[in-house]
KOLKE-962370 format. One line per field, with one value per residue: residue number from 1; x, y, z of N, C-alpha, C in turn. Coordinates in Angstrom, 1 decimal. Atoms other than C-alpha are relative to their C-alpha. Example, Ala and Ser with C-alpha at 12.3 -4.5 7.8 and 13.67 -1.06 7.14 Angstrom:
BEGIN
i	1; 2
n_u	0.9; -0.9
n_v	-1.2; -1.1
n_w	0.0; 0.0
ca_u	12.3; 13.7
ca_v	-4.5; -1.1
ca_w	7.8; 7.1
c_u	0.9; -0.8
c_v	1.2; 1.1
c_w	0.0; 0.8
! end
This chain:
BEGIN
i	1; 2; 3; 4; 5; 6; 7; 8; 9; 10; 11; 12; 13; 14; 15; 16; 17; 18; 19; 20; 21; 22; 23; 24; 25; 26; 27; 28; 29; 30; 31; 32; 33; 34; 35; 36; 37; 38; 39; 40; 41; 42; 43; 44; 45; 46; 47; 48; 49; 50; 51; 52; 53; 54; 55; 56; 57; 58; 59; 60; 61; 62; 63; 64; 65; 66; 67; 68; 69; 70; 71; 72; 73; 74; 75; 76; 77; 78; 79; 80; 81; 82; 83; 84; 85; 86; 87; 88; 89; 90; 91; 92; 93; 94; 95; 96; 97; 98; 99; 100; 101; 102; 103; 104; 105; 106; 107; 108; 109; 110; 111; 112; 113; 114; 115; 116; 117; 118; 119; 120; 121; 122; 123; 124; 125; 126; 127; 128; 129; 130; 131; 132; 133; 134; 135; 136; 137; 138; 139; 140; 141; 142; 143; 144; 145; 146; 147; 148; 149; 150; 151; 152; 153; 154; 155; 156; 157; 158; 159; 160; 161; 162; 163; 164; 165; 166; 167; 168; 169; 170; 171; 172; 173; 174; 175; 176; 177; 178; 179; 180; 181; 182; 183; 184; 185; 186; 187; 188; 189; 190; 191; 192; 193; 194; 195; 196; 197; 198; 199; 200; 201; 202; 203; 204; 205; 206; 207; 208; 209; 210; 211; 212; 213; 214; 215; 216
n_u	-0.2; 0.3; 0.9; 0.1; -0.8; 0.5; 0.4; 1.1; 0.2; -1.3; 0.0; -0.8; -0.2; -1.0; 0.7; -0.3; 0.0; 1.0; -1.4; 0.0; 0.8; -0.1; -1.5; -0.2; 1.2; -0.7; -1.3; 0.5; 0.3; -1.2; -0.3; 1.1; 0.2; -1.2; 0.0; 0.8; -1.0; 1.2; -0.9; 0.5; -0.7; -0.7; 0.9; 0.4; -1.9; -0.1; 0.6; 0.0; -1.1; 0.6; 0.7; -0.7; -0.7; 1.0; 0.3; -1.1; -1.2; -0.1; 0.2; -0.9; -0.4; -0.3; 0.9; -0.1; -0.5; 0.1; 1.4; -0.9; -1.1; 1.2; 0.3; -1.0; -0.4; 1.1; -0.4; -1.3; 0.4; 0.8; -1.0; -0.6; 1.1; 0.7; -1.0; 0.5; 1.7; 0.1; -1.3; -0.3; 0.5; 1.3; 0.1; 1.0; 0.8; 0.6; -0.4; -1.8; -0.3; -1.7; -1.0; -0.6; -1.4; -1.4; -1.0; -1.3; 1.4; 0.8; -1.2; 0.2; 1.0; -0.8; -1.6; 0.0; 0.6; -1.0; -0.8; 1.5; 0.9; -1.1; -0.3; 1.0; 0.4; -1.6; 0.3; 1.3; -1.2; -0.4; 0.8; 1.0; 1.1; 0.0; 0.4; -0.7; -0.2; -0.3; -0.2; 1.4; 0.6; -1.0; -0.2; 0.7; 0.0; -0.7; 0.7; 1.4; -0.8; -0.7; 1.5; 0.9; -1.1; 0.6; 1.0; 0.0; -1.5; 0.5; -1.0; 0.8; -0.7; 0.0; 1.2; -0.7; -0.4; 1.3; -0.2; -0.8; 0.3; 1.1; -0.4; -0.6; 0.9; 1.3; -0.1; -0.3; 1.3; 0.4; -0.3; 0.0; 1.7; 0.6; 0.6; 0.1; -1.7; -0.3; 1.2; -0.3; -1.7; 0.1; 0.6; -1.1; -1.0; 0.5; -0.5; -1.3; 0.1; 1.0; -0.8; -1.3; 0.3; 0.6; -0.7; -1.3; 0.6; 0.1; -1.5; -0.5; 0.8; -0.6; -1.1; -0.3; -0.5; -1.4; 0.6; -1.5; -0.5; 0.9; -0.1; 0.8
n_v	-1.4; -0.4; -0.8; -1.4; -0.7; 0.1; -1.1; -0.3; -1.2; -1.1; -1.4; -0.9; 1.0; 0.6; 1.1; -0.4; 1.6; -0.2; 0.6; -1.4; -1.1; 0.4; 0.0; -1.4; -0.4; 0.8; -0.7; -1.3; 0.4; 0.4; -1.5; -0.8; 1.4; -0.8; -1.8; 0.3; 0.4; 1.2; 1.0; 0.6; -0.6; 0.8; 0.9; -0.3; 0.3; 1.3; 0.6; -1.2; 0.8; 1.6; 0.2; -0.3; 1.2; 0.5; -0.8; -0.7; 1.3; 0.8; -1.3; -0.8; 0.5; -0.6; -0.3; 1.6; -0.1; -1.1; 0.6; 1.5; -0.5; -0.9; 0.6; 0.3; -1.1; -0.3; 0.1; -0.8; -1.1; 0.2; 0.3; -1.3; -0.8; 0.5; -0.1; -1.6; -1.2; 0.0; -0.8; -1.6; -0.4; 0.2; -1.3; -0.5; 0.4; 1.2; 0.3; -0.7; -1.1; 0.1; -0.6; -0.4; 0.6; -0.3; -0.1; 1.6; 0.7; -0.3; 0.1; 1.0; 0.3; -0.2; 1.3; 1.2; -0.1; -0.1; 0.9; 0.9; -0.5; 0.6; 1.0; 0.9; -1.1; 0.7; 1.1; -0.1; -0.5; 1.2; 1.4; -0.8; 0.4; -0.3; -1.4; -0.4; -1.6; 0.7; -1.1; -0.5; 1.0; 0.4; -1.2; -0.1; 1.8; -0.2; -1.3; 0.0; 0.5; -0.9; -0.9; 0.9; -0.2; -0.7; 0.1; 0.8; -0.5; -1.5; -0.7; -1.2; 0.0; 1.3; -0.2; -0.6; 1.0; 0.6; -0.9; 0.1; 1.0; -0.2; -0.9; 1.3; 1.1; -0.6; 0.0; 1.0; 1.0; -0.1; -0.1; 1.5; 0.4; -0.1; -1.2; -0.6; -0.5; -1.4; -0.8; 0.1; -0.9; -1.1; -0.1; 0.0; -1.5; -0.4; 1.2; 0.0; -1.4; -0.7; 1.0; -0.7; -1.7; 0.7; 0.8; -1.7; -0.9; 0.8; -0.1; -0.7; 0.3; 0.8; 0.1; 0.6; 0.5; 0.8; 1.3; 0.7; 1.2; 1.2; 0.9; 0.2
n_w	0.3; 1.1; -0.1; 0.1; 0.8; 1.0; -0.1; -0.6; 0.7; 1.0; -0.5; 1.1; 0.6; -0.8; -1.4; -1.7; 0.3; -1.5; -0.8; 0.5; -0.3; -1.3; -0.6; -1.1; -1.1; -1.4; -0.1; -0.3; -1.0; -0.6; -0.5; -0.7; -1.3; 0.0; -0.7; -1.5; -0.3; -0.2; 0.5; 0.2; 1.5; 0.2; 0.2; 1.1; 1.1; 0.3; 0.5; 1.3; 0.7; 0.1; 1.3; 0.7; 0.1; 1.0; 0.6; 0.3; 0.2; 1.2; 1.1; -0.3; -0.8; -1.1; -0.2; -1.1; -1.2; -0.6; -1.2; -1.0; -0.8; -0.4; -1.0; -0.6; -0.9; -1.4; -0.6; -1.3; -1.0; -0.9; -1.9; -0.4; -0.9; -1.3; -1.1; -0.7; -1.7; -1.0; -0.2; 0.1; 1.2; -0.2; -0.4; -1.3; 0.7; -0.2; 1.4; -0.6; -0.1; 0.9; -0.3; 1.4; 0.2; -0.6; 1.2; 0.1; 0.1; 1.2; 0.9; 0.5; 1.2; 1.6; 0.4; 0.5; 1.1; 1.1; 0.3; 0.2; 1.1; 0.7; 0.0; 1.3; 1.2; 0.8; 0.1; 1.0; 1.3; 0.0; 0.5; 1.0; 0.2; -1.4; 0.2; 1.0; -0.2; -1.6; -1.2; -1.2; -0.7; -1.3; -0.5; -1.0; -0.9; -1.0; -0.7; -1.2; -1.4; -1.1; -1.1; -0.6; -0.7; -1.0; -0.9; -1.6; -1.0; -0.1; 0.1; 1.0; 1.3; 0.9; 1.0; 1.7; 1.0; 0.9; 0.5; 1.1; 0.9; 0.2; 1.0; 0.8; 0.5; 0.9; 1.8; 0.1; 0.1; 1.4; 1.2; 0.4; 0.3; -1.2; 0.0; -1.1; -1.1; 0.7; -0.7; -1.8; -0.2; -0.1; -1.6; -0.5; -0.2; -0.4; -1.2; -0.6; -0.8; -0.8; -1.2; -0.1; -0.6; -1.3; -0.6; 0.4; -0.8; -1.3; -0.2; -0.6; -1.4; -1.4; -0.1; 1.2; -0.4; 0.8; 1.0; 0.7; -0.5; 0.3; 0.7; 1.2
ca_u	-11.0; -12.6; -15.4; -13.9; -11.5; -14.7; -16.2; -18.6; -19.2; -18.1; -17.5; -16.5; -15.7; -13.2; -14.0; -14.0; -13.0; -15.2; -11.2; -10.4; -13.4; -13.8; -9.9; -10.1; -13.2; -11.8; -8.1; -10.1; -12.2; -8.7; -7.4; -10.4; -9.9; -6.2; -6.8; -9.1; -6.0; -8.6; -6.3; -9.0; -7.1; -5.1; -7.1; -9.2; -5.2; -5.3; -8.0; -8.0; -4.3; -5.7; -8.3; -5.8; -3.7; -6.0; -6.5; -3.3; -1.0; -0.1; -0.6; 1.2; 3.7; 5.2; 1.7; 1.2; 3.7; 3.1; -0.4; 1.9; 4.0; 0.5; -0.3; 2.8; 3.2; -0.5; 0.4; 3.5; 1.4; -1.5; 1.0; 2.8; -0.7; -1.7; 1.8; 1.4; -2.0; -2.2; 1.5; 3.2; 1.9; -1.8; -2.9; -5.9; -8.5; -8.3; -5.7; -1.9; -0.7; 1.3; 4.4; 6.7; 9.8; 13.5; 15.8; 17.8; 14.3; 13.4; 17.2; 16.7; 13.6; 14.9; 18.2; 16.2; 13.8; 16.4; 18.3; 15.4; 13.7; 17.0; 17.7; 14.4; 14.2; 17.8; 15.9; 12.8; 15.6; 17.1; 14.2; 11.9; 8.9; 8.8; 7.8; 7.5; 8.0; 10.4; 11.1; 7.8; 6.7; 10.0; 9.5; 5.7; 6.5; 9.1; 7.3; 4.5; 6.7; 8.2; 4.4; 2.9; 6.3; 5.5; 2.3; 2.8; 5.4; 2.8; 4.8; 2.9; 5.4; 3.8; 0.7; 3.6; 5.1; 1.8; 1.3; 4.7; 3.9; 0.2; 2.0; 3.5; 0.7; -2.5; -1.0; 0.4; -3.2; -4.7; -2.5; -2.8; -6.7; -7.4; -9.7; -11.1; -7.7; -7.3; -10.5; -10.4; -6.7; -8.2; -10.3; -7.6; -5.2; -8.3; -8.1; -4.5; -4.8; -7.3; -5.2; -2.3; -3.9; -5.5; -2.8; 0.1; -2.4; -2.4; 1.3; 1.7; -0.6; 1.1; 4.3; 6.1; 5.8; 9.5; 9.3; 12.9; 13.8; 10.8; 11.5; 10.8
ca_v	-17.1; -17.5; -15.8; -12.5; -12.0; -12.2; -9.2; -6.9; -3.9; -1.5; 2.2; 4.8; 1.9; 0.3; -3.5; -3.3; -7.1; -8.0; -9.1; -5.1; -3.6; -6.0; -6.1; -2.1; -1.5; -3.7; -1.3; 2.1; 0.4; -0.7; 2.9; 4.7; 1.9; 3.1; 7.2; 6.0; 4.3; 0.8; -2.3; -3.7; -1.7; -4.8; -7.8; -5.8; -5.0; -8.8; -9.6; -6.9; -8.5; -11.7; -10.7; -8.3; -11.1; -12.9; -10.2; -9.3; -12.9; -14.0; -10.1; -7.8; -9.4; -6.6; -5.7; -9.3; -9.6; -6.4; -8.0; -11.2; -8.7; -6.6; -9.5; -10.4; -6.8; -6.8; -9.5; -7.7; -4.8; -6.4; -7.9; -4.5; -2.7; -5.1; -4.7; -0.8; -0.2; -0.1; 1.0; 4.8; 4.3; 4.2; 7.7; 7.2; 6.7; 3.1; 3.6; 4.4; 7.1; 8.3; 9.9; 11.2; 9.2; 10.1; 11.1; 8.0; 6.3; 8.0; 7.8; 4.5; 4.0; 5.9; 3.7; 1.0; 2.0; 3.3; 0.2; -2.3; -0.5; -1.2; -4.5; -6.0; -3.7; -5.7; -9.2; -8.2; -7.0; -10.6; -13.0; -11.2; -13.0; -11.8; -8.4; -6.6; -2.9; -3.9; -0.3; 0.9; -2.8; -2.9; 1.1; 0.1; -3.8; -1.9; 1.7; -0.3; -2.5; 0.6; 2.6; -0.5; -0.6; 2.6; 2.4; -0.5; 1.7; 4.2; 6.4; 10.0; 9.4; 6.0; 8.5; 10.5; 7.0; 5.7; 9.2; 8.5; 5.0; 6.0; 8.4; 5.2; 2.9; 5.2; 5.6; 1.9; 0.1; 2.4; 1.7; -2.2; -2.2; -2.0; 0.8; 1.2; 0.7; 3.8; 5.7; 4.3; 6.0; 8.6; 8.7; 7.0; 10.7; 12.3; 9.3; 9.8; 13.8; 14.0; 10.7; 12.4; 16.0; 13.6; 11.5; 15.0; 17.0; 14.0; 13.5; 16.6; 16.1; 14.7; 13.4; 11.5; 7.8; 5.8; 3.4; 3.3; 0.1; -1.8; -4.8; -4.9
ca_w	-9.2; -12.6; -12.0; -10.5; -13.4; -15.9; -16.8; -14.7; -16.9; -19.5; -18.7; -21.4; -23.2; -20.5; -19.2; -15.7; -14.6; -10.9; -9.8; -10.6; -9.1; -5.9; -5.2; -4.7; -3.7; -0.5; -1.0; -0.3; 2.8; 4.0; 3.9; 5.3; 8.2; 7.9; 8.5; 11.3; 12.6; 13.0; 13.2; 11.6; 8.0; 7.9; 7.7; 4.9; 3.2; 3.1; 1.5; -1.0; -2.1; -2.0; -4.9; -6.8; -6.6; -8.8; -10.9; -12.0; -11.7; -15.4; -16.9; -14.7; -12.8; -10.6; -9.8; -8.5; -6.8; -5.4; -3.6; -2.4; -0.7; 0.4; 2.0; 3.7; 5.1; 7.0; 8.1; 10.0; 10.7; 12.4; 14.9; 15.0; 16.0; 18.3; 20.0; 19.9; 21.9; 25.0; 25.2; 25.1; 21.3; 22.6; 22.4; 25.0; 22.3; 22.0; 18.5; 18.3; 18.1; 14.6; 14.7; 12.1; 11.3; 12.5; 10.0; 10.3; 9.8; 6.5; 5.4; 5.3; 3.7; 1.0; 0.6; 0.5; -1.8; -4.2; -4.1; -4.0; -6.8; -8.8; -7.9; -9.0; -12.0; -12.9; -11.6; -14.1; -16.7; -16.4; -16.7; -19.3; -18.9; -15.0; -16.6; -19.8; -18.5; -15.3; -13.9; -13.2; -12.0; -9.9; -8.9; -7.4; -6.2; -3.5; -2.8; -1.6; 1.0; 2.4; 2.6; 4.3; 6.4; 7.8; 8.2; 10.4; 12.2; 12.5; 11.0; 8.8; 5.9; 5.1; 3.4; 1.1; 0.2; -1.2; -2.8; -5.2; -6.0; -6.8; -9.3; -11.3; -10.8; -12.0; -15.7; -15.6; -14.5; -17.6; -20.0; -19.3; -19.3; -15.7; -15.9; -12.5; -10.5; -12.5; -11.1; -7.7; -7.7; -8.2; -4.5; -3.4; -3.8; -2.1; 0.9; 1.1; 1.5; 3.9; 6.2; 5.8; 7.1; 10.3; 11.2; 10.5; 12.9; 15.8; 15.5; 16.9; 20.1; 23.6; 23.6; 20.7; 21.2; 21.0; 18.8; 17.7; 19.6; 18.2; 16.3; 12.7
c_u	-0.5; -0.7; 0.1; 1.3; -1.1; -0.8; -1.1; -0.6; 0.7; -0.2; 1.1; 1.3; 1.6; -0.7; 0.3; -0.1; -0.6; 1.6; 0.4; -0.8; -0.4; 1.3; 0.0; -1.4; 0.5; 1.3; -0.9; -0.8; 1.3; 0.8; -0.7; 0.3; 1.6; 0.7; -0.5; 0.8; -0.5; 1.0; -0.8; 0.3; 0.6; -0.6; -0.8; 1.0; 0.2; -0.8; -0.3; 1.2; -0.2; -0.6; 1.3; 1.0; -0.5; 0.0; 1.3; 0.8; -0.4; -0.2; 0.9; 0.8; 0.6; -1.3; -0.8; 0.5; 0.1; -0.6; 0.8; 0.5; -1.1; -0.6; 0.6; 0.6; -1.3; 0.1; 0.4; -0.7; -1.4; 0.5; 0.7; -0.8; 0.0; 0.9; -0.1; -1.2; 0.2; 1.9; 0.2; -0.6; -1.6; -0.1; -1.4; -1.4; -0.4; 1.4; 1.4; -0.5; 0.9; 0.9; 0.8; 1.4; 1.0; 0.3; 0.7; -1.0; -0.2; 1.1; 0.0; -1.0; 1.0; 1.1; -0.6; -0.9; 0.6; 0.6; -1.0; -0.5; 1.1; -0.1; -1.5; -0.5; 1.4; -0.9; -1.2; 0.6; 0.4; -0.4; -1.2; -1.4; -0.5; -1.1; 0.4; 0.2; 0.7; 0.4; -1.5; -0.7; 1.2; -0.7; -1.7; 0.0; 0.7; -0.6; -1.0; 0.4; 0.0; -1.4; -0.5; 1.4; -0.5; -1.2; -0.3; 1.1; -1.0; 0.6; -1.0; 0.9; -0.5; -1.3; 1.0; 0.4; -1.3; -0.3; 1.2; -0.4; -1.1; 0.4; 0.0; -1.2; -1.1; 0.2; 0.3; -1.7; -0.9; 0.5; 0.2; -1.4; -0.6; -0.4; -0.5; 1.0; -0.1; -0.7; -0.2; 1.0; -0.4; -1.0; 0.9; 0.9; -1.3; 0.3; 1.2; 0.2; -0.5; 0.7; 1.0; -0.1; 0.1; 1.2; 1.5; -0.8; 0.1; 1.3; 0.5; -1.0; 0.9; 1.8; 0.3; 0.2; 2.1; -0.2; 1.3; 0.8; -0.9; 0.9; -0.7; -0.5
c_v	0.3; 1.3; 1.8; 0.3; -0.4; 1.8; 0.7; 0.9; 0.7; 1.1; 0.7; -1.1; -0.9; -1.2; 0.4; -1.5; 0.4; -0.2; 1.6; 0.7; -0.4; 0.4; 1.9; 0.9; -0.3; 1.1; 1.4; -0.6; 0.1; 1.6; 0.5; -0.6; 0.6; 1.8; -0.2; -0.5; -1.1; -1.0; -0.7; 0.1; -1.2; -1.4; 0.1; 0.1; -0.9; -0.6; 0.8; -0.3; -0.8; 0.2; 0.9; -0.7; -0.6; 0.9; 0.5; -1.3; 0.0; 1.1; 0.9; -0.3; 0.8; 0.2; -1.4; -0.3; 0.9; -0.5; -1.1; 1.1; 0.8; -0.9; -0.7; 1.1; -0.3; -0.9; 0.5; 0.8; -0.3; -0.8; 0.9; 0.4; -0.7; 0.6; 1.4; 0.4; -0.9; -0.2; 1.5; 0.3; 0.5; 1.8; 0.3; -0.2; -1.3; -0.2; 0.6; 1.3; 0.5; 0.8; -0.1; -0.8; 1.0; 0.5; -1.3; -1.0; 0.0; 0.1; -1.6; -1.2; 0.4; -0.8; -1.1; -0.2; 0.1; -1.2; -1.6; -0.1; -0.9; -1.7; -1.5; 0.5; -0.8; -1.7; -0.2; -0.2; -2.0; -1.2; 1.4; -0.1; 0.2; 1.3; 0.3; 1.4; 0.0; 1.2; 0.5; -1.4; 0.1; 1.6; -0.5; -1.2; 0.6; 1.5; -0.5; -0.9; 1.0; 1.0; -0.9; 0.1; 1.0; 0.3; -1.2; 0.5; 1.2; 1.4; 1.1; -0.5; -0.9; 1.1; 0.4; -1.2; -0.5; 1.1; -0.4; -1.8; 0.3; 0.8; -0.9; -0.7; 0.1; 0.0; -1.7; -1.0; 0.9; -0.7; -1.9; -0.2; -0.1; 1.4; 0.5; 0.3; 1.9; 0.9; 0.3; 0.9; 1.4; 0.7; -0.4; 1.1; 0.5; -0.4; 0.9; 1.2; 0.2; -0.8; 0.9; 1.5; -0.8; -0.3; 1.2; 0.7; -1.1; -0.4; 0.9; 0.4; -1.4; -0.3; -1.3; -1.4; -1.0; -1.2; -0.2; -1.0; -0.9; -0.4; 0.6; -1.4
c_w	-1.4; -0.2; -0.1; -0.9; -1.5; 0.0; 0.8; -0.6; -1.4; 0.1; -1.0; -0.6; 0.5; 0.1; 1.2; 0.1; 1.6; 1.1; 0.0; 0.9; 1.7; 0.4; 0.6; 0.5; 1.6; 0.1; 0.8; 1.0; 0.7; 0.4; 0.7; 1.0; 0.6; 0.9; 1.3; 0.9; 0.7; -0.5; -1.1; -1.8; -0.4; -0.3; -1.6; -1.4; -0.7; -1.1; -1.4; -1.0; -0.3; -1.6; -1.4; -0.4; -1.5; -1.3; -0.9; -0.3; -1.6; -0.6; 0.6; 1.3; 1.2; 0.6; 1.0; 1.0; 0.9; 1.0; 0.6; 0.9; 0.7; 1.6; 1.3; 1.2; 1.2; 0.4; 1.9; 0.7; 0.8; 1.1; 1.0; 0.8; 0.8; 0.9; 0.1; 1.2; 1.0; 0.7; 0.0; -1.8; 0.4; 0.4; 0.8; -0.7; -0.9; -1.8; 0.3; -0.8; -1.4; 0.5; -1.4; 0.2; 0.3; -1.2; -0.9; -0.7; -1.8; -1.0; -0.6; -0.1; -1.2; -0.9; -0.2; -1.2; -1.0; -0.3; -0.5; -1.2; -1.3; -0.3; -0.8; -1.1; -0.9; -0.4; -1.5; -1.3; -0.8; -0.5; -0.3; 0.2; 1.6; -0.5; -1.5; 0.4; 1.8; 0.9; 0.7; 1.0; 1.7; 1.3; 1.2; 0.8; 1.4; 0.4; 0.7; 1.4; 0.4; 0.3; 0.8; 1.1; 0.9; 0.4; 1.0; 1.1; 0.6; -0.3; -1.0; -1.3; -0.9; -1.3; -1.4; -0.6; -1.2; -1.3; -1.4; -0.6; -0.8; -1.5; -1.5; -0.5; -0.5; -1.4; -0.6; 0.0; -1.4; -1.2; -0.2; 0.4; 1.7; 0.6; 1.8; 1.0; -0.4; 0.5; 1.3; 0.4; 0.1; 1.5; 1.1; 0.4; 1.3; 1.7; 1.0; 0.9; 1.2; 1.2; 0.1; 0.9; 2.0; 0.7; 0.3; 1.3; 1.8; 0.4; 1.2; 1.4; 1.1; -1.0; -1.3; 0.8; -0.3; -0.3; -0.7; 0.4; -0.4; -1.4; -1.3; -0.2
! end
């Protein structure tokens, strides 16, 4: 990993590291793959963690472990998708179908994000050297579980979750020298909007599938 945490550029006097500028170059493929509703979003998730991984271990530890946990979800959700298509998720176009979360669903996201957020915002608190700034690392290490969550739930909500973490993590990768994250983030919102319109507009076509008895 030497290599891609050496420098590739300088831009309005930022370094840009190749660990930085590959890792989301690969993140914004993985979305676009994502709106398209292309299991193939997850595999690319993976490998995009993999390098941010790299990129981040030993400087910003929420952010690290953020990509451990990136890669742990696609995982989940490339077993989810599979298990969706060619079920009542399969909306006849070869891709599930989304659907808007329940109440109950999005009550508890929220409870677990809240409490989550906390809890490793105490663990960060605790052992110092985990993190020097432990709320925002804790606030995006657990927003991005629960948007990767619903997006392997096929669920519309997973685009607002991404949306508030992205809030956190755009001023956070500036202000610790990871200039492009910061730029990307910024196509990224764009991304998000335009998935979020897609997958909001297809929701509401045929019949909602049930998906509240699937396994997590």
């Amino acid at each position: 990993m030497n290599w891609l945490n050496s420098e590739a550029f300088v831009l309005f006097d930022q370094h840009i590291l190749w660990s930085d500028m590959v890792g989301n170059i690969l993140g914004l493929v993985a979305l676009a793959l994502g709106w398209r509703r292309s299991i193939w979003s997850w595999p690319v998730q993976f490998l995009s963690g993999l390098v941010l991984f790299g990129a981040f271990f030993g400087h910003l530890t929420g952010s690290a472990g953020k990509q451990a946990v990136v890669m742990v979800v696609a995982g989940y959700g490339w077993w989810q998708w599979n298990r969706l298509k060619g079920r009542a998720a399969d909306g006849g176009d070869g891709q599930i179908t989304p659907r808007f979360a329940t109440w109950r669903e999005r009550g508890a996201m929220i409870g677990a994000a809240a409490v989550g957020t906390v809890a490793v915002a105490l663990l960060f608190k605790a052992y110092p050297t985990l993190s020097w700034d432990p709320w925002p690392d804790a606030y995006i290490f657990v927003g991005t579980v629960v948007a990767m969550y619903a997006q392997a739930r096929g669920m519309v909500e997973f685009w607002f979750a991404w949306l508030l973490v992205d809030l956190v993590g755009v001023p956070l990768n500036f202000a610790n020298g990871y200039a492009f994250s910061g730029f990307v983030y910024v196509i990224y919102g764009a991304l998000v909007l335009w998935g979020m319109r897609d997958w909001w507009l297809r929701s509401r076509k045929g019949p909602q599938p049930a998906l509240e008895g699937a396994p997590a």
